[in-house]
N, C-alpha and C positions, 0 to 999 in steps of 0.2 A: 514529566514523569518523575524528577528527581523528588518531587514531594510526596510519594506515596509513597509510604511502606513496604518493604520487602522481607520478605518473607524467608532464611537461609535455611532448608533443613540441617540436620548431623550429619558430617560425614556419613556414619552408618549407613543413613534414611537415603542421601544422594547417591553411594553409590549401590545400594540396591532399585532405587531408581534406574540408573544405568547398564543394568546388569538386564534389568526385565527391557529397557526400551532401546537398548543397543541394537538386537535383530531386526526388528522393525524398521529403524531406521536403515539399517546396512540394508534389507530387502528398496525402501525406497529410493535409498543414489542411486543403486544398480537400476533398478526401473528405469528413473531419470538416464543416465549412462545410455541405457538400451535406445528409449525414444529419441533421443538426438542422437544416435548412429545410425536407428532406421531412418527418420527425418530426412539425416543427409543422403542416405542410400537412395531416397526416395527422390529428394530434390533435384540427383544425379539422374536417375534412371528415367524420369515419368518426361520429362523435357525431348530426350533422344528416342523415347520407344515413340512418342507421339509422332516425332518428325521422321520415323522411318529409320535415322541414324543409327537407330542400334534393335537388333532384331531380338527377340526372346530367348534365344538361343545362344546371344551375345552376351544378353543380361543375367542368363545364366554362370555362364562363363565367367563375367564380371564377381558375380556375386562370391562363387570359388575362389575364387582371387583376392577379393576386398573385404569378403562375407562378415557378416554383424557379426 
């Protein structure tokens, strides 16, 4: 890679670059954030609803308590 050219815009041109693609991104980690909290909620929960150990009502409860 170090052989190819690169390309720095102006300050100017970078940070309005950043200005338009900042929300976008901040919308994406939050996404990412969200699915590996439901993931693990999910991980947790679908293991004990299946084996009986934890009732819906339980998972409810859980969920108030540990909620995404």
């Amino acid at each position: 890679m170090a052989r190819y050219p690169l390309v720095i815009p102006p300050k100017p041109v970078a940070e309005a670059f950043t200005k338009q693609v900042r929300p976008a991104m901040d919308r994406i980690i939050a996404g990412v954030h969200e699915s590996r909290t439901l993931a693990t909620l999910r991980d947790t929960l679908i293991p004990e609803l299946i084996s009986s150990e934890l009732w819906v009502k339980d998972a409810e409860w859980f969920l108030k308590e540990h909620g995404p």
